[in-house]
DRENVEXTOR-237061 format. One record per residue: residue number from 0; x, y, z of N, C-alpha, C in turn. Coordinates in steps of 0.2 Angstrom, whole numbers, always signed. Atoms other than C-alpha are relative to their C-alpha. Layout:
% DRENVEXTOR-237061
REC  pos   n_px   n_py   n_pz  ca_px  ca_py  ca_pz   c_px   c_py   c_pz
REC  NUM      X      Y      Z      X      Y      Z      X      Y      Z
...
% end
This chain:
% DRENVEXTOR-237061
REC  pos   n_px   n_py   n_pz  ca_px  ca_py  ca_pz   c_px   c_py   c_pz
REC    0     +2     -1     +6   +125   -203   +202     -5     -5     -3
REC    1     +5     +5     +2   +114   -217   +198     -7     +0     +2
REC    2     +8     +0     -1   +100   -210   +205     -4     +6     -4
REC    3     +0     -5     +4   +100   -195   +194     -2     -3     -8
REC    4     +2     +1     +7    +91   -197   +177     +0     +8     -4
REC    5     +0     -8     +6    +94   -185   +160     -8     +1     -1
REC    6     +4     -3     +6    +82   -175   +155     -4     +0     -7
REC    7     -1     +0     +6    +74   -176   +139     -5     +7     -3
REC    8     +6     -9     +1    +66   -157   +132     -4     -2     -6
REC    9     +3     +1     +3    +59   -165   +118     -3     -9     -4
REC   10     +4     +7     +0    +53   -182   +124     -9     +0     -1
REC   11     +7     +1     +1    +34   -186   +117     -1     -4     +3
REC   12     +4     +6     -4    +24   -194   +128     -6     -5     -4
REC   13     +5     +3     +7    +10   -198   +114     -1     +6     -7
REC   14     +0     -6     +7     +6   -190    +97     -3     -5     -4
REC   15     +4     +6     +7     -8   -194    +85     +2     +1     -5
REC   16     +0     -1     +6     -5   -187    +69     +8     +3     +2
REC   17     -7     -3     +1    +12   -184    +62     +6     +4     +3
REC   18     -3     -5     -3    +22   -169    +64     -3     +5     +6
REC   19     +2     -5     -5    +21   -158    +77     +0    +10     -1
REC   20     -2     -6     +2    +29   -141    +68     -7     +5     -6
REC   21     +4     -3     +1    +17   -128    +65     -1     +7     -4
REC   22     +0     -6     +2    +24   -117    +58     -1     +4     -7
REC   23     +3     -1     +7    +17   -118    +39     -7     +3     +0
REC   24     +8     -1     +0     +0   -116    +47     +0     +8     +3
REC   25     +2     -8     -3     +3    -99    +58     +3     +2     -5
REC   26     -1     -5     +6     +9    -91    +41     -4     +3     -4
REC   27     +7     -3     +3     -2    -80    +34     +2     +0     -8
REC   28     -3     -2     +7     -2    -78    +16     -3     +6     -3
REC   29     +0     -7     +1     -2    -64     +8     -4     -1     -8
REC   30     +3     -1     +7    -12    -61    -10     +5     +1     -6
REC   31     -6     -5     +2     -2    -58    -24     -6     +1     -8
REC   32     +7     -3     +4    -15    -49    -34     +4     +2     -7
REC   33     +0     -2     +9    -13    -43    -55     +4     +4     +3
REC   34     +0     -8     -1     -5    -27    -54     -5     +6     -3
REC   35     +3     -5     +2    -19    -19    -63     -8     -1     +8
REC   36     +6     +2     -6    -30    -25    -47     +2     +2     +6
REC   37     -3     -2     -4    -20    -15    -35     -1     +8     +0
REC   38     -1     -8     -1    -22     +4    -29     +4     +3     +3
REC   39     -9     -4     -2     -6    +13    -26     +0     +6     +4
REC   40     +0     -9     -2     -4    +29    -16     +7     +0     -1
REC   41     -7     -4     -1    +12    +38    -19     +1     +6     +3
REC   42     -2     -8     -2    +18    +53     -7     +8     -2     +3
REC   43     -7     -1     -3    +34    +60     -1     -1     +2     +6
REC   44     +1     -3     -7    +37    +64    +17     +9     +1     +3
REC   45     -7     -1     -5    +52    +69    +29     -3     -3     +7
REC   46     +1     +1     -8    +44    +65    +45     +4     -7     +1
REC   47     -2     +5     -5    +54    +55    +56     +7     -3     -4
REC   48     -3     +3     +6    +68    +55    +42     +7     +6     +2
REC   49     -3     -5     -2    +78    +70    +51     +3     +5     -5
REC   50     -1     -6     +7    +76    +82    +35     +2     -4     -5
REC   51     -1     +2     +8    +77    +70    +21     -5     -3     -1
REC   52     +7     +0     +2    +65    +68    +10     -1     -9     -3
REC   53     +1     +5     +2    +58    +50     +6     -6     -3     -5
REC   54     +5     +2     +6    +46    +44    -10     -2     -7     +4
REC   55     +2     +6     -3    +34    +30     +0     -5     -1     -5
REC   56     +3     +3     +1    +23    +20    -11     -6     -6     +4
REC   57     +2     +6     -5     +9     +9     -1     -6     -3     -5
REC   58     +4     +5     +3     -4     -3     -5     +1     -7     -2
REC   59     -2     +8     +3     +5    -18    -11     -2     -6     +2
REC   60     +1     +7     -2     -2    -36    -11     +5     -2     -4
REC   61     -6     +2     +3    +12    -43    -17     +3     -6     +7
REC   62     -3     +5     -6    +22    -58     -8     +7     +3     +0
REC   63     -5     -2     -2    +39    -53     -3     +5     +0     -6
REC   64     -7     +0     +5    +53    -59    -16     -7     +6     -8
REC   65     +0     -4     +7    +40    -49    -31     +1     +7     +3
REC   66     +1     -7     -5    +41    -33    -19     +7     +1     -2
REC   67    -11     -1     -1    +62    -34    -19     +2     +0     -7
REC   68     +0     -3     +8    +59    -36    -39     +0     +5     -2
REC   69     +3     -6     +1    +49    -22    -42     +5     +7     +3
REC   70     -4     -3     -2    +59    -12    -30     +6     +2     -5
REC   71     -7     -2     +5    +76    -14    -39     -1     +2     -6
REC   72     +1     -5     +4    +69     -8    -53     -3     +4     +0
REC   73     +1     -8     -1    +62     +7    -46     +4     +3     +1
REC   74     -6     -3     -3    +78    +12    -39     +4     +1     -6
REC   75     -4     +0     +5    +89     +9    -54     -4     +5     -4
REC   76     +3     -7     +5    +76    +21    -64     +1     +5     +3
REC   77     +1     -7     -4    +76    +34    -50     +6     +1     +1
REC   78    -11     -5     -1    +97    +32    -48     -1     +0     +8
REC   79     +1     -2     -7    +93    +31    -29     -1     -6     +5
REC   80     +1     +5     -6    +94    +19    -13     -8     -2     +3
REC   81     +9     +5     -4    +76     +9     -5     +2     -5     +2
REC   82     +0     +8     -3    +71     -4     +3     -9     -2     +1
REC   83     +7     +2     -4    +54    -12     +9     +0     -2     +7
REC   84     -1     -1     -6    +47    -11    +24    -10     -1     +1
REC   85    +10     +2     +1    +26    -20    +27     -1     +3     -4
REC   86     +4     +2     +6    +23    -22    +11     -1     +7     -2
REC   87     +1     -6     +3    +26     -3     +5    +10     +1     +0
REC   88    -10     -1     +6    +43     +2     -6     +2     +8     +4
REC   89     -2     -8     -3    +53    +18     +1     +6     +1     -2
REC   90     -6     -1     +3    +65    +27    -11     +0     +6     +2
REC   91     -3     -6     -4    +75    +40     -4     +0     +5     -6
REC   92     +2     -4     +4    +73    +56    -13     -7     +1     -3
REC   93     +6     +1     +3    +58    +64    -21     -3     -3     -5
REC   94     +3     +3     +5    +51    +55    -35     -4     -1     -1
REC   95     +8     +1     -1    +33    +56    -35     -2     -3     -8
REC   96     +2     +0     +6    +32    +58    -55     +2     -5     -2
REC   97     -2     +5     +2    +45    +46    -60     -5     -5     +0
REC   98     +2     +5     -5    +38    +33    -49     -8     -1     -7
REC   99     +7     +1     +1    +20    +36    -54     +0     +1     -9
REC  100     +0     +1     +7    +24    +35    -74     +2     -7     -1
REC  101     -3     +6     +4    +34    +20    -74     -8     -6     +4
REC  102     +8     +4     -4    +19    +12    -60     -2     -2     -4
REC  103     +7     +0     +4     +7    +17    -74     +1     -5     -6
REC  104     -1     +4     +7    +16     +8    -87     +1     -7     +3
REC  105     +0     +7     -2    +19     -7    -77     -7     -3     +1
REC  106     +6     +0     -2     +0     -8    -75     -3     +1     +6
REC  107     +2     -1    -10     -3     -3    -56     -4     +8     -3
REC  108     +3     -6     -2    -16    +10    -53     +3     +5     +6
REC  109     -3     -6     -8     -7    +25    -43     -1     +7     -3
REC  110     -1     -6     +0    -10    +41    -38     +5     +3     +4
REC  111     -7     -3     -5     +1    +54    -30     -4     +3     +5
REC  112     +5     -1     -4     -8    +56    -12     +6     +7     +4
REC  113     -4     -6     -4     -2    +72     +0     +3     +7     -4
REC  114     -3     -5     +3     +5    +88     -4     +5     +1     -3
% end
């Protein structure tokens, strides 16, 4: 046993500058633009939903926690379940009108896209 040396997984051999965790650098950032500097599309769709109908809003520059804001207060107005999912909101039920009334007053530019 005295010929056996530990391993070490995160022994430096040299290092010029500080830290080594990079992980602040490979994060993208995201805009998080006015709301009236944002273009909105609202449609409903069923695909891939096994017959239930879903209200998807996209577009959003938005950082994550204002997205989760906004959300809960679409849902409380519509009385209905969502979530996000890259950067676009998806409340269950149709609500094209609702949606695109309360949007308008919030200041976002949205139409209602699809049939």
């Amino acid at each position: 046993m005295a010929g056996k040396r530990k391993s070490n997984q995160n022994r430096i051999a040299y290092q010029e500058f500080g830290n080594t965790d990079n992980s602040l650098a490979l994060t993208r950032g995201v805009p998080d633009l006015p709301p009236n500097k944002q273009d909105l599309r609202i449609q409903a769709t069923r695909s891939g939903r096994k017959g239930k109908t879903v209200t998807i809003i996209t577009g959003f520059q938005h950082q994550p926690e204002t997205l989760t804001k906004l959300l809960k207060q679409l849902k409380s107005q519509c009385g209905s379940g969502g979530t996000v999912k890259d950067n676009t909101l998806e409340i269950q039920g149709d609500h094209k009108q609702p949606l695109l009334e309360t949007l308008t007053k919030l200041g976002y530019k949205a139409k209602i896209s699809g049939g």
